[in-house]
C-alpha positions in Angstrom: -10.2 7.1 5.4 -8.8 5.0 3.0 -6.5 3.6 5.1 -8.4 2.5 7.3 -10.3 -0.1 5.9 -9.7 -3.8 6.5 -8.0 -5.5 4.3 -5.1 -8.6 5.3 -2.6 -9.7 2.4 -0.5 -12.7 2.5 2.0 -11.5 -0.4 3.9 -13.9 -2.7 5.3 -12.2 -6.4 5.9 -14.9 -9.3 7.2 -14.9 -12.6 5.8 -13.4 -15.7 5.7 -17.1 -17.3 3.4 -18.8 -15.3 3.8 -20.9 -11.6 6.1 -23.7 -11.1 5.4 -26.6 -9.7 6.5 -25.9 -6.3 4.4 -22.7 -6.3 1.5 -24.9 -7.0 2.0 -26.7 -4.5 2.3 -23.4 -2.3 -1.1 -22.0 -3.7 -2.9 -25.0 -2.6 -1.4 -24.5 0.9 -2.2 -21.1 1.1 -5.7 -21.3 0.0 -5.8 -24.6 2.8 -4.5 -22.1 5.1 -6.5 -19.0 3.9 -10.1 -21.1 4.8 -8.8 -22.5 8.3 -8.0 -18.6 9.4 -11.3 -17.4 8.0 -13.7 -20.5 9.8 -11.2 -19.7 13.2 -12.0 -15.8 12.8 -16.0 -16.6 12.0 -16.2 -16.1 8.2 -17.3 -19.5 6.7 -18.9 -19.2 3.4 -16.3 -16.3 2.0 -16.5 -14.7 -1.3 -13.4 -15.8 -3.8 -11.6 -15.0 -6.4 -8.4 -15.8 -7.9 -6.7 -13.6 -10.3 -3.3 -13.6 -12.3 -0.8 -13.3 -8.9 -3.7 -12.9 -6.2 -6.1 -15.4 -4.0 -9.2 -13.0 -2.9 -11.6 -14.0 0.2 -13.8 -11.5 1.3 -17.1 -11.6 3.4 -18.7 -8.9 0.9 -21.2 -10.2 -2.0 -19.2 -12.2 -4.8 -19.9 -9.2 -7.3 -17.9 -6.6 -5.1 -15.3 -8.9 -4.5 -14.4 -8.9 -8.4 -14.3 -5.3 -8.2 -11.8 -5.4 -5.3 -9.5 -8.5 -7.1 -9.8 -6.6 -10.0 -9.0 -3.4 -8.6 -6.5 -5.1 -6.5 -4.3 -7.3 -9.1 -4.0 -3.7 -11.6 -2.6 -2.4 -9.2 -0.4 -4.7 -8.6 1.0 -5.2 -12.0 1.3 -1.4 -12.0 3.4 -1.7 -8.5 5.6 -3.9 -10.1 6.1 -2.1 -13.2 6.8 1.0 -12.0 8.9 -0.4 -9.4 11.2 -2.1 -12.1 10.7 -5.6 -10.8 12.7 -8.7 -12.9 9.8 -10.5 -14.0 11.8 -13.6 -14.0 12.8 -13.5 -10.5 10.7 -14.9 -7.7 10.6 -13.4 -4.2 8.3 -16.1 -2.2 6.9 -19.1 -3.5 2.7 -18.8 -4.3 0.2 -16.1 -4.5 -0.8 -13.1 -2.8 -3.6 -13.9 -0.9 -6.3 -10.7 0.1 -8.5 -11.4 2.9 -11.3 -8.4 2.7 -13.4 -8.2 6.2 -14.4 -4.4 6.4 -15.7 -4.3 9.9 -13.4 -4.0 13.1 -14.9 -7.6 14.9 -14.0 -9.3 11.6 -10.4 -7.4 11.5 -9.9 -7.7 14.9 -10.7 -12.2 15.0 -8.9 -12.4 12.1 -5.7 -10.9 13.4 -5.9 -12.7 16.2 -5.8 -15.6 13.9 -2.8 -14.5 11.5 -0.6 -12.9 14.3 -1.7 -14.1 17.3 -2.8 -10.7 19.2 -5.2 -8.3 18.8 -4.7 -4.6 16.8 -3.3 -1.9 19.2 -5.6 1.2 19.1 -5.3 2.9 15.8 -3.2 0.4 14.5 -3.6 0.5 10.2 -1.1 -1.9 9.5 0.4 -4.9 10.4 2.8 -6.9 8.2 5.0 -10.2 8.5 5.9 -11.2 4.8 9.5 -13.7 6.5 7.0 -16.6 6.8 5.8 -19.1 4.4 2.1 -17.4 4.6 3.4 -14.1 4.7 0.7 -11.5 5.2 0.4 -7.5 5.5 -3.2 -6.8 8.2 -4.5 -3.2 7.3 -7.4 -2.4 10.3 -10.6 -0.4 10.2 -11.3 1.6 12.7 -14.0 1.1 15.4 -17.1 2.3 14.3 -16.0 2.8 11.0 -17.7 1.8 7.9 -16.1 2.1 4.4 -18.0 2.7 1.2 -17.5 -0.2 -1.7 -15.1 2.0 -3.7 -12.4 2.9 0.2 -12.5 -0.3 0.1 -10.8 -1.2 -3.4 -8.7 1.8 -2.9 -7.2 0.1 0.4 -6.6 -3.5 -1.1 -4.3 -1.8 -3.8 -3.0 0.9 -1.9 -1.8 -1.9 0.5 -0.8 -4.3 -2.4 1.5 -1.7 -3.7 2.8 -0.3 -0.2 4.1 -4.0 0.1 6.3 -4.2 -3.5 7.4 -1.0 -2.3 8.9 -2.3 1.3 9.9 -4.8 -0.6 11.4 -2.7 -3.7 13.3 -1.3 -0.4 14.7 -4.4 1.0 12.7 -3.5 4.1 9.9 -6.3 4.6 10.2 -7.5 7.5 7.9 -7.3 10.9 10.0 -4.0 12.5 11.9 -2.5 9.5 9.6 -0.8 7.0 9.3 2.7 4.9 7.5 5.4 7.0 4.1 4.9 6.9 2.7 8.1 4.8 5.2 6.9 1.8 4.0 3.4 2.1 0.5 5.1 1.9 1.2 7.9 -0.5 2.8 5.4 -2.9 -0.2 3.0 -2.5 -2.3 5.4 -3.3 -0.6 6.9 -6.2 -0.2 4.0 -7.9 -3.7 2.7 -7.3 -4.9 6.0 -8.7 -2.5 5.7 -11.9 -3.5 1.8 -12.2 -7.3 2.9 -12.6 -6.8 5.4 -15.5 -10.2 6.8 -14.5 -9.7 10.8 -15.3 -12.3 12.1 -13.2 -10.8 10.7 -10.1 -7.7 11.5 -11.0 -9.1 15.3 -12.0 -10.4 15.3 -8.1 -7.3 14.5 -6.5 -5.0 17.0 -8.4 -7.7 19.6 -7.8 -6.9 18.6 -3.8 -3.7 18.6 -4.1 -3.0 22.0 -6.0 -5.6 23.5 -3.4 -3.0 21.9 -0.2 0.1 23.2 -2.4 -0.9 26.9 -2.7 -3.3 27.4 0.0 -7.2 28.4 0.4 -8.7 31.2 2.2 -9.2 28.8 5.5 -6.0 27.6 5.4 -2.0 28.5 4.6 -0.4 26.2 1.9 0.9 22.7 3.1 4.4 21.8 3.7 6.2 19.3 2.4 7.2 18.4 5.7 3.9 18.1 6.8 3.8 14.8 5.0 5.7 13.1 7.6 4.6 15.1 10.9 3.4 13.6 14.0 -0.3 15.5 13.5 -2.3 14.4 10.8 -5.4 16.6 9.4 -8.3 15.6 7.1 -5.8 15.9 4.2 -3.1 13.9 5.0 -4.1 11.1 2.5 -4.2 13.4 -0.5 -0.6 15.3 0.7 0.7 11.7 1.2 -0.7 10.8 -2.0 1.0 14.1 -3.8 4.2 14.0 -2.2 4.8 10.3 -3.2 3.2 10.9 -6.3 6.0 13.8 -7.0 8.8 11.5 -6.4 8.1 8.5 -7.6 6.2 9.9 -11.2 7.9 13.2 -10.9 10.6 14.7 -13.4 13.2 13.3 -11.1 11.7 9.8 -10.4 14.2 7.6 -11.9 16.2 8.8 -8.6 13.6 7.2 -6.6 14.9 3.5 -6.4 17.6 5.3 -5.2 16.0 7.6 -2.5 14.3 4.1 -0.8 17.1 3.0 -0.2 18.0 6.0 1.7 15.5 4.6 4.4 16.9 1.0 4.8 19.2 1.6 8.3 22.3 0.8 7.8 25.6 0.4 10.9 26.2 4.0 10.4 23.0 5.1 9.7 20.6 3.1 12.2 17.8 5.3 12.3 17.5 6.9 9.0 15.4 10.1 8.0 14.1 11.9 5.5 16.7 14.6 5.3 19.1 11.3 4.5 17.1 10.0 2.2 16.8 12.9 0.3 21.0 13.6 0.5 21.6 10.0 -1.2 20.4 11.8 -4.4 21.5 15.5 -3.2 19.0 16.7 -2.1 17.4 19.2 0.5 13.8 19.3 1.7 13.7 23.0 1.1 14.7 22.0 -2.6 12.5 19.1 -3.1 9.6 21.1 -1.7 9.7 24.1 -4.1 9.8 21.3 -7.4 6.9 19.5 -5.9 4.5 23.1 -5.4 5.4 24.0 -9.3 5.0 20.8 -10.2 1.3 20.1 -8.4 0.3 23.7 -9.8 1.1 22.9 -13.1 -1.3 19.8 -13.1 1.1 17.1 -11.9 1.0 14.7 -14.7 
């Protein structure tokens, strides 16, 4: 469910020290820019907030809006840690601005705004970040209608699934990770940003339950993960299977294994199986450490 709440980001990482001039200058024209797309798409008295590297506008109450900045921007510096960003280097001049319309009529005028279309049907994410507003659009589904805390969880699931495309090299409009590591990594990392040990107590309890099974069902498979049919679990094996490799014993060889998913001339259409050999690897391997891992608590 999580990822199916609305959320648009226009994505801009700074340095550690503070904005430059220049970026100033790019803030004020993205926040110019953030008000004309909401009044266009119908939303003209927004919630805001600004935080340390994000510009927030919402059409929720100003007091759930903090939660989700606040929410969002931890997550974000935890992205960015864990990713082993250079603080000093800048990718794109400004902030990230976080538009936050969680209904399908605000999603679907505001997209038409940002990209110029409407979504396609079940669409979850659309991202352009090779423009000077560069934005990532995460839909809601019709009919659907996320509680306050899917909400935060999809701002900085989406924040981090964006470092992580662009920890990749793969940010622009057609090239990008598969879609359950961009979401499994989101939502690891926005789990581990929050620190809060009941929720993460739930979602190991999931996971373990997926890894060895339950009386209704046979245990999942790492491949699974990455299948065309998704189940009611698919966010928390997503979630685990990320989890594993990126905060796993071995995840100092994950830098490594995204780039195993940026196509290359002799590898155009790269896979999991060759992501996986660019640290020697096998799936049948990887998926035996992950089940011992997720049984033994997954820390």
């Amino acid at each position: 469910m999580f990822a199916r709440v609305v959320v648009f980001l226009s994505i801009a990482l700074t340095a550690a020290n503070g904005y430059a001039q220049d970026d100033a200058k790019a803030i004020e024209k993205q926040k110019a820019g953030a008000r004309n797309a909401l009044i266009q798409s119908g939303v003209e008295k927004p919630s805001t907030v600004e935080t340390a590297d994000l510009l927030v506008y919402s059409s929720l109450p100003e007091i759930k809006t903090k939660a989700i900045a606040a929410a969002a921007q931890k997550t974000f510096a935890f992205a960015r840690a864990a990713l082993n960003f250079d603080d000093k280097e800048t990718y794109w001049p400004g902030k990230l601005t976080l538009y936050v319309i969680p209904d399908w009529r605000g999603y679907s005028e505001l997209l038409r705004t940002l990209a110029r279309r409407k979504p396609d049907k079940g669409e979850v994410a659309v991202t352009n970040v090779r423009i000077d507003t560069p934005f990532v659009a995460v839909g809601v589904d019709l009919g659907e209608r996320p509680t306050d805390a899917e909400v935060q969880s999809a701002a900085g699931t989406w924040v981090a699934a964006v470092l992580l495309n662009k920890k990749a090299g793969l940010s622009s409009t057609t090239d990008k990770l598969p879609e359950w590591l961009q979401v499994g990594f989101g939502r690891a990392a926005y789990l581990r940003a929050g620190n809060n040990s009941s929720k993460m107590a739930a979602y190991r309890a999931k996971a373990k339950t997926l890894a060895v099974g339950a009386r209704t069902r046979l245990p999942a498979k790492l491949s699974d993960a990455w299948a065309a049919a998704r189940d009611k679990d698919y966010d928390t094996l997503v979630t685990s299977v990320a989890d594993f490799l990126a905060f796993g014993p071995e995840g100092s060889k994950f830098p490594t294994i995204l780039m195993g998913f940026k196509p290359t001339e002799t590898q155009p259409m790269p896979t999991v199986d060759t992501a996986f050999a660019a640290v020697e690897w096998k799936v049948a391997d990887v998926e035996n450490a992950w089940r011992v891992w997720v049984v033994r608590g997954s820390k």
